[in-house]
C-alpha positions in Angstrom: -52.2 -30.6 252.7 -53.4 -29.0 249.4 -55.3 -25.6 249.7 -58.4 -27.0 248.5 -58.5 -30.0 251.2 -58.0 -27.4 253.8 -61.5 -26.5 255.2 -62.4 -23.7 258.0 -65.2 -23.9 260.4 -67.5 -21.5 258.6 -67.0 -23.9 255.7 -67.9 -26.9 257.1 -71.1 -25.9 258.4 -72.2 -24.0 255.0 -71.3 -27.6 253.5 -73.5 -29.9 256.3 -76.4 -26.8 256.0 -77.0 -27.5 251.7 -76.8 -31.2 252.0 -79.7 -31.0 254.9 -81.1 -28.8 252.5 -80.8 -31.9 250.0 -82.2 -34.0 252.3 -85.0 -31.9 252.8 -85.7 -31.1 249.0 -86.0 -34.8 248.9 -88.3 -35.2 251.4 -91.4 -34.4 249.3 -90.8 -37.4 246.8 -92.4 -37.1 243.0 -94.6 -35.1 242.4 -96.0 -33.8 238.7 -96.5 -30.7 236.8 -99.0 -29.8 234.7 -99.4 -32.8 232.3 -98.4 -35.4 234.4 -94.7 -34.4 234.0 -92.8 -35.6 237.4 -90.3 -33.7 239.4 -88.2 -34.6 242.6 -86.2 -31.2 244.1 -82.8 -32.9 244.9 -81.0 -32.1 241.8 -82.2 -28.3 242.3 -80.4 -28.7 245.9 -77.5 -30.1 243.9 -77.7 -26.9 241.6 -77.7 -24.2 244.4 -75.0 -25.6 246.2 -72.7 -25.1 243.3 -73.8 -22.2 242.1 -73.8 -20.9 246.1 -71.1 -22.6 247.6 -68.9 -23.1 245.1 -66.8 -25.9 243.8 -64.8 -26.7 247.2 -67.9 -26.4 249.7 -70.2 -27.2 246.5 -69.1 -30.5 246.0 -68.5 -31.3 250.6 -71.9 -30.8 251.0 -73.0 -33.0 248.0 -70.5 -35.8 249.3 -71.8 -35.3 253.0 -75.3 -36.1 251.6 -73.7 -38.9 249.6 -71.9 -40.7 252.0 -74.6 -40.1 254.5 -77.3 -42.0 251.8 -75.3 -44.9 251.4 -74.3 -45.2 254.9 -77.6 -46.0 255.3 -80.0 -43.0 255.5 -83.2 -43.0 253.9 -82.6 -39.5 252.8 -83.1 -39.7 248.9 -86.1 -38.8 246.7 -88.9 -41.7 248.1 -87.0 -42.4 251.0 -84.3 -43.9 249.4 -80.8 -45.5 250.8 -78.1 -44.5 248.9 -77.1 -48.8 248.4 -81.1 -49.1 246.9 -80.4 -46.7 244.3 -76.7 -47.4 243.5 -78.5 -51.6 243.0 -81.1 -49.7 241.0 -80.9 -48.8 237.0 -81.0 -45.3 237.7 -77.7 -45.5 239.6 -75.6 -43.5 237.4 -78.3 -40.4 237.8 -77.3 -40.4 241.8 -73.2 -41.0 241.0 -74.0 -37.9 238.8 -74.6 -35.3 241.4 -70.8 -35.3 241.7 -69.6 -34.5 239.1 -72.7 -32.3 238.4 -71.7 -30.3 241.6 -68.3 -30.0 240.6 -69.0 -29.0 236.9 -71.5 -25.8 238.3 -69.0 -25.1 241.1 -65.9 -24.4 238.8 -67.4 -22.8 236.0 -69.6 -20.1 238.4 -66.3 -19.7 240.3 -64.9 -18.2 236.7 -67.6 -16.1 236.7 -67.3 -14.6 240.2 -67.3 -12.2 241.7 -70.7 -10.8 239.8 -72.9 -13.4 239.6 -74.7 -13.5 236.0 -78.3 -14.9 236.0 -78.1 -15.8 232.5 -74.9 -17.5 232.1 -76.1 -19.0 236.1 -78.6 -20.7 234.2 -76.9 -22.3 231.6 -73.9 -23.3 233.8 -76.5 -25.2 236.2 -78.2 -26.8 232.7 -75.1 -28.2 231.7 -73.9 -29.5 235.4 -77.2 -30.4 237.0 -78.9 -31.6 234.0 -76.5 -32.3 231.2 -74.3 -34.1 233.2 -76.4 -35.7 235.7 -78.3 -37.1 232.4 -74.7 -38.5 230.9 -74.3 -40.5 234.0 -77.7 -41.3 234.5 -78.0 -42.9 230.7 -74.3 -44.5 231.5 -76.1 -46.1 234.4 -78.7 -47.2 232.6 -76.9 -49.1 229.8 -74.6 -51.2 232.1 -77.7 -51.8 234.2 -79.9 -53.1 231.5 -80.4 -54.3 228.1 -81.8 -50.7 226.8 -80.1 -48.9 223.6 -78.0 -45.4 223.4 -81.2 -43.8 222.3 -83.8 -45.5 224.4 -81.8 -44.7 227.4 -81.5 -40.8 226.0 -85.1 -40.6 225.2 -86.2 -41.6 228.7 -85.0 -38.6 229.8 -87.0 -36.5 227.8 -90.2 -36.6 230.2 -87.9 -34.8 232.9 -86.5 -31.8 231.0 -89.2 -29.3 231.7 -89.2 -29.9 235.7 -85.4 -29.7 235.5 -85.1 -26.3 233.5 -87.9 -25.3 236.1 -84.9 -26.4 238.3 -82.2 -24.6 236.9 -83.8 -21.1 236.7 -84.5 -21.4 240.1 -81.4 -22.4 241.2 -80.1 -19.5 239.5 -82.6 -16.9 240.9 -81.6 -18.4 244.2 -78.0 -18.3 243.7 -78.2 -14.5 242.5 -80.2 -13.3 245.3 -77.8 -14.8 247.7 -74.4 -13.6 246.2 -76.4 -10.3 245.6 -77.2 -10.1 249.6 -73.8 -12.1 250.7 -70.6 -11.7 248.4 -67.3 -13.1 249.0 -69.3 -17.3 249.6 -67.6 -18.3 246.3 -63.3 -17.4 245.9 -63.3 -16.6 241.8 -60.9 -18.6 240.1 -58.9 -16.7 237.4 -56.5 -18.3 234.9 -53.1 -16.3 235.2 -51.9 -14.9 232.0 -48.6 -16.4 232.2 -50.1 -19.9 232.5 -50.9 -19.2 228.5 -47.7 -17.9 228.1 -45.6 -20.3 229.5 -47.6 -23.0 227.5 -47.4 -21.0 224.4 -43.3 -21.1 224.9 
């Protein structure tokens, strides 16, 4: 079995801890900022368990929750089933966590083993917000009749709540590696892999 399929103990249960921590960011539903902006916390949990976890244990404990939604749980935002939101037009935002989880896990695994808040943030924009986004506009285009740019533009009520999201996510992330190093293994690309690809 390939390294990365290989999962200890200790792993499993820091994977099954962040997706009940998904589940629980969920539990509050929608609620708004200032100006009526709305906000739901499960992409933050999504965020944090990438930058925390890592990509391996990262992306477990968002397919735990996954599998767990659409088996039947009503554990998304609103009390959702994973099968009532993959039937909904927003489908491709909940496919999204994903690859959003996998995007923050590898690229903060480069950056280990010092975490950077700065360059935490903007990893977490483009994973849990950039991405997400792409698949949730993907989504919404197969699902319905609405344009490249309509689909985009919808989006654009969610972007202050979700860079809320990926600062703290970050500030999280920090203060944990900060009090607990070693959670994430850094991934390094060997010298001699340019090399021989050079050759």
């Amino acid at each position: 079995m390939p390294g990365f399929l290989k999962f200890s103990i200790n792993d499993l249960t820091q994977a099954a801890v962040f997706a009940a921590l998904i589940v629980v960011l969920g539990l509050p539903g929608q609620f708004n900022l200032a100006g009526g902006v709305p906000i739901t916390l499960q992409t933050m949990g999504v965020m944090m368990a990438g930058a925390i976890l890592g990509p391996k244990k990262g992306t477990a404990a968002v397919v735990l929750f996954m599998v767990l939604a659409i088996a039947g749980l009503p554990i998304l935002a609103g009390f959702r089933t994973g099968t009532m939101a993959l039937s909904s037009p927003t489908a491709g935002y909940f496919v999204g966590f994903l690859p959003g989880v996998i995007v923050i896990g590898v690229l903060t695994a480069f950056m280990m083993p010092r975490y950077n808040l700065w360059l935490g943030i903007g990893i977490n924009l483009l994973g849990g917000v950039l991405v997400i986004y792409a698949c949730g506009v993907a989504g919404l285009m197969l699902r319905t009749d609405i344009s490249f740019t309509a689909a985009v533009t919808s989006n654009g009520v969610f972007v202050a709540g979700d860079v809320i999201k990926a600062v703290l996510a970050a500030l999280v992330a920090a203060a944990v590696h900060r009090g607990r190093p070693g959670l994430i293994h850094p991934l390094r690309i060997r010298r001699s892999q340019f090399t021989q690809t050079a050759e």
